[in-house]
N, C-alpha and C positions, 0 to 999 in steps of 0.2 A: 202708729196711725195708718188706717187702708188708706190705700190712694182710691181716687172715683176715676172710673171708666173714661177711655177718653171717646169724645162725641163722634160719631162714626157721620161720616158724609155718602150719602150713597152714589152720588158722581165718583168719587177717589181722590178727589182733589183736593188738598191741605194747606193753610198755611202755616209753616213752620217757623217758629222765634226759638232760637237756641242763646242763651246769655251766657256771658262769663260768671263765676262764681266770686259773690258779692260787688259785681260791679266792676271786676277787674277787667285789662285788657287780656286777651285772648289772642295777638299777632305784636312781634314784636316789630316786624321789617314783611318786604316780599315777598321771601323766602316762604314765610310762615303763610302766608293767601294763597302763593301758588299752592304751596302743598298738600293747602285744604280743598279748594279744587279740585285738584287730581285724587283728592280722598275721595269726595263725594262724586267727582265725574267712575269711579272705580266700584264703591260703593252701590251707587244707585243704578248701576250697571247688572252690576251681582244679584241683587235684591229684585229688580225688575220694576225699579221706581224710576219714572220718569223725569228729569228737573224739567221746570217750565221757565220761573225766573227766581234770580238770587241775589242777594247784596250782602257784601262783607263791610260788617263795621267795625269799628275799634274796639270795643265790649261786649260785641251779640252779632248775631247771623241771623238773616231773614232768607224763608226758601218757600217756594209754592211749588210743591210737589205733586203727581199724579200715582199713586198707589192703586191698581187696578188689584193686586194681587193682593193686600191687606200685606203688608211686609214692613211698613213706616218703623214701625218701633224696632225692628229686629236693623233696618238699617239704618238710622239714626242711632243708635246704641253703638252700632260697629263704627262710625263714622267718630263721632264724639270720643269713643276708646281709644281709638288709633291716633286720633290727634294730640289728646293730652299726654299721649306716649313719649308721642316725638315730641313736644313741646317742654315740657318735665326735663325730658333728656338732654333738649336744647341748652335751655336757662337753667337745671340745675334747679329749678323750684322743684316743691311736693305739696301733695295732697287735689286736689279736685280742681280741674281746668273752669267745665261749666258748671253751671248752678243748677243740680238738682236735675231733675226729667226734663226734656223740650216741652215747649206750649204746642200748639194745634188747634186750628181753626176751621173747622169745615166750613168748604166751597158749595153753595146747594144752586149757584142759576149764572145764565156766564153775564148780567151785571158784576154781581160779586167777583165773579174770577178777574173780569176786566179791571174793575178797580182796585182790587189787591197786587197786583201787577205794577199799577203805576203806583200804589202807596210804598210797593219793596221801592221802586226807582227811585221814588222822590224823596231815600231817610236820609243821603246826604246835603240833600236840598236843608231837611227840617233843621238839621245838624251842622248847619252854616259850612261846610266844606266845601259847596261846588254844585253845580246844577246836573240834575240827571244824568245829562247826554256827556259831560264830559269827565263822570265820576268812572274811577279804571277798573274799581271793585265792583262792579255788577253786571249784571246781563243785559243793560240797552242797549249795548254796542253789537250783541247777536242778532237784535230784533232791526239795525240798522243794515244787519248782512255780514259779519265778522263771524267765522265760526269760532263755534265756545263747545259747551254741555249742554246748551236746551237743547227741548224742543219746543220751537215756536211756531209748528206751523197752527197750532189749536188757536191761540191768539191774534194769528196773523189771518189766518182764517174767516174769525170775526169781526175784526176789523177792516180787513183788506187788503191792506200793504203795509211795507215798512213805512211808507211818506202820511199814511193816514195813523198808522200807530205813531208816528214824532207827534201828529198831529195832536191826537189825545191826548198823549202822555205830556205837554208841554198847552194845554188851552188853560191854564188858568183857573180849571172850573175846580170847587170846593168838594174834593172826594166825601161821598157818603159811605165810602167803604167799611168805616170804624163803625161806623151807628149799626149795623146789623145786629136784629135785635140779639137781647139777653149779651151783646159781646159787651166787654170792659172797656172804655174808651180815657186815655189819659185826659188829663187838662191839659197839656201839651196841644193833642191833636183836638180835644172840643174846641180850646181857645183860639184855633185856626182857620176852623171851619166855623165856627159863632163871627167871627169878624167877618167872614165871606160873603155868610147870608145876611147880616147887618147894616153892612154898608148902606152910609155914610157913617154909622156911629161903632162905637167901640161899645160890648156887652156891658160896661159900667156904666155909660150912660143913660142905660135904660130907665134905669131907677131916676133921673130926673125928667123924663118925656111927662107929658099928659098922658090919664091914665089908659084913652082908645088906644094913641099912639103904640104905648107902651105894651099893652095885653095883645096886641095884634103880631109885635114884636117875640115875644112869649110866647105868642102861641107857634111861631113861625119856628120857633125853637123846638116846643113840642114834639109840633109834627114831625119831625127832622127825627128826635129819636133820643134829645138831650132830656136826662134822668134831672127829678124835677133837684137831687141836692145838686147837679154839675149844674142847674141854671143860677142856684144859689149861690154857689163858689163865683160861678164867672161874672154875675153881674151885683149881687150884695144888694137883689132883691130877697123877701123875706120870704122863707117856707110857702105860709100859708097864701098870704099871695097870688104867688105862683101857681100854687096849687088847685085856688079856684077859676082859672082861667081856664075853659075850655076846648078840646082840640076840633078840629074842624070838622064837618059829621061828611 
């Protein structure tokens, strides 16, 4: 089977998701973080890729990269090698660390860039481990002034400071970062962002409002970017329904 092209961003900015192979963990202890760090702090050196921000999880790696030179895949290829090397070697496992090719998300306007940024920060949040700021596997502790591998000044830049980036990265507000169009959005993350805009009510209660209430409600969905089957799933309103509600002109 060919693979398809991967979507070219013309800024160079990417977000990268690297998973484990079927779901596995990928770090067994420290040792294994630090050393993937210093891969990619080495790697992205070589290649002439930028890191901007990063977060190591239990089963997958998220990374917002700047590839000015078109080099991602050649150093992402090398990064991902070298790790299952040493990691194989470690534990005495075989066969395939991660799962298959890395994702990749073109960055095209710096909304985007800003809120993929704080969506890398906030997967320990999603993932009940710990809040942003005091998670040890990521890059918010550089953008507080700790040197690391980024480079922050692009973000810091637009925002301003470190005290106005805490600021963002920690207001509460429901990232739109997922909804960019044609991107894949789990129910995970609609289901977080649907209760955001919702408030007071939970997307299942939709289906018993009145019906202005409720199409108003809908459409608030719409607009946002929720695919008319994820309004489906999250609230057990009906297809068609949904479907004839209009989006806002």
């Amino acid at each position: 089977m060919t693979r398809t092209a991967r979507e070219i961003s013309v800024y160079g900015y990417y977000h990268v998701v690297q998973k484990g192979c079927g779901g596995q963990l990928i770090f067994e202890d420290a040792d294994d973080r630090i050393y993937l760090i210093r891969l990619l702090a080495s790697k992205c050196r070589k290649y002439d890729v930028n890191i901007i921000a990063w977060c190591l999880m239990d089963n997958h790696i998220h990374l917002l990269l700047d590839d000015e030179h078109v080099h991602l895949s050649d150093c992402m290829h090398s990064v991902t090698t070298a790790y299952a090397m040493y990691f194989n070697a470690k534990t005495g496992r075989k066969g395939p660390v991660f799962q298959d090719r890395f994702k990749s998300v073109p960055i095209l306007n710096d909304d985007q860039l800003l809120n993929c940024v704080r969506y890398i920060h906030d997967n320990p949040a999603k993932a009940r481990i710990g809040t942003a700021s005091l998670y040890r596997w990521s890059s918010f502790s550089e953008y507080m002034g700790y040197p690391g591998i980024c480079m922050t000044e692009c973000v810091l830049g637009l925002l301003g400071d470190s005290h106005r980036f805490f600021a963002f990265s920690t207001s509460g507000e429901p990232n739109r970062y997922c909804f960019r169009d044609g991107a894949h959005v789990s129910d995970i993350d609609a289901l977080e962002f649907a209760q955001a805009l919702l408030k007071p009510y939970e997307p299942h209660h939709l289906k018993d409002l009145p019906k202005a209430v409720r199409d108003n409600y809908i459409r608030t969905l719409k607009n946002e970017g929720f695919s008319i089957k994820q309004i489906v799933r999250l609230t057990g309103i009906g297809h068609c329904t949904i479907q004839k509600v209009k989006l806002d002109q």
